[in-house]
Steps between C-alpha positions, in 0.01 A plus 500: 500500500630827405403803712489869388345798554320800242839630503692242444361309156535101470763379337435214229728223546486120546655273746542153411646186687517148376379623202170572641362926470464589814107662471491872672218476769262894534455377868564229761368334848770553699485423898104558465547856320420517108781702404466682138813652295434833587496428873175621528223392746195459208576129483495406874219762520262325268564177672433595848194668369366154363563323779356794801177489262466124544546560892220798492234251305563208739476727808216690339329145446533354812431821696082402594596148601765559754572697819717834524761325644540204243486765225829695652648177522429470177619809399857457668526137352403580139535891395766614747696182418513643173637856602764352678 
């Protein structure tokens, strides 16, 4: 993966080993973070977006059939598990 900024332009090259090109990757999962080539957050963004709107619907869903207390529960073992 090649990283660079609006100032500084990619550069077009190819790495090869074994024969083999050596595909350039736009972003990457790396220790839980999507990391883009520009180092920007919009890729780890979108993802934690996806996944904190599948928390909201469950919680949302479940709300009338449980108790206060199982829904914070809920809360801290779903959404803020997500934030963290």
């Amino acid at each position: 993966m090649q990283f660079y900024t609006n100032h500084h332009k990619k550069l077009d090259f190819q790495i090869s080993a074994n024969d083999l090109i050596i595909t350039n990757a736009t972003s990457i999962n790396f220790l839980g973070l999507q990391l883009d080539n520009k180092l920007t957050w919009k890729a780890y963004s979108s993802e934690l977006v996806i996944k904190l709107n599948k928390a909201c619907y469950a919680i949302r869903a479940i709300k009338p059939l449980v108790s206060q207390k199982v829904l914070i529960s809920i809360y801290y073992s779903y959404f803020h598990s997500v934030l963290v």
